[in-house]
C-alpha positions in Angstrom: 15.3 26.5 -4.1 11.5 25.6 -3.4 9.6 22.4 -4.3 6.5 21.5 -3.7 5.8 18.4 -1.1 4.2 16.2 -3.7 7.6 16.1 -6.1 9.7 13.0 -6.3 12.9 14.8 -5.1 11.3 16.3 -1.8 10.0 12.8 -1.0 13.7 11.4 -1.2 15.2 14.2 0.8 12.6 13.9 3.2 13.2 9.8 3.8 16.4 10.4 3.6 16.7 12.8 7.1 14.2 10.0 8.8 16.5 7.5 8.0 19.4 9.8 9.4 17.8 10.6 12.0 16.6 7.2 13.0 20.0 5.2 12.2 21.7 7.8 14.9 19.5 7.1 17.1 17.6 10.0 17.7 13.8 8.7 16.6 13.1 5.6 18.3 9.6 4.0 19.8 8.1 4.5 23.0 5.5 4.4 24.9 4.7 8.0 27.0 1.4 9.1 29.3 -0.4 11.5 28.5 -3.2 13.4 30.7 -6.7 12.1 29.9 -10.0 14.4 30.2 -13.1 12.2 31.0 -15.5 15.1 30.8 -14.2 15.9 27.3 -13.5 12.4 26.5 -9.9 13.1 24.4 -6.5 13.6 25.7 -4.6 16.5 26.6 -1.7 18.6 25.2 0.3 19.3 27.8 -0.2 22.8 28.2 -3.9 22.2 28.7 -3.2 20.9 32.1 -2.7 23.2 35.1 -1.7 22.8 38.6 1.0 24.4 41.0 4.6 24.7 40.1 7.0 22.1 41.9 9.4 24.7 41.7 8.0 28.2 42.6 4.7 26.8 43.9 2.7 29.3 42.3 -1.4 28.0 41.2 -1.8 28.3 37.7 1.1 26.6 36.0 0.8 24.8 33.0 1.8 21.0 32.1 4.7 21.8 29.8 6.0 25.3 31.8 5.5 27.3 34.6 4.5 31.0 33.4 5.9 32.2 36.1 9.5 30.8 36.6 9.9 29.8 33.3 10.6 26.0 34.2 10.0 23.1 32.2 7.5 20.8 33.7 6.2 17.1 32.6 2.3 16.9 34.1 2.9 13.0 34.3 6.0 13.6 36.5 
């Protein structure tokens, strides 16, 4: 069954898997870095950022995953 966004009953279930969610503990509030661009004056998604792989030392790896070994990376790690 679809409904559309607006309707009362997809606004309960909605608030209803946040609460879940939150009550077990799996949305919570932090505070997390994230790469800054002066030139462009915003901040970066991760995979905007590139550098070398910790792992496989290749140039040209992104912030959230090297292309080339397929490991997640952290740019603020």
């Amino acid at each position: 069954m679809f409904t559309r966004t607006e309707t009362a009953n997809h606004a309960e279930v909605s608030q209803d898997i946040f609460r879940t969610l939150k009550k077990n503990g799996y949305i919570y509030k932090d505070t997390v870095s994230q790469p800054y661009c002066p030139k462009d004056q915003r901040f970066l998604p991760d995979r905007y950022v590139e550098g070398t792989c910790p792992n496989c030392h290749k140039a040209g790896a992104r912030g959230d995953q090297c292309d080339f070994c397929g490991k997640p990376l952290n740019p603020s790690s």
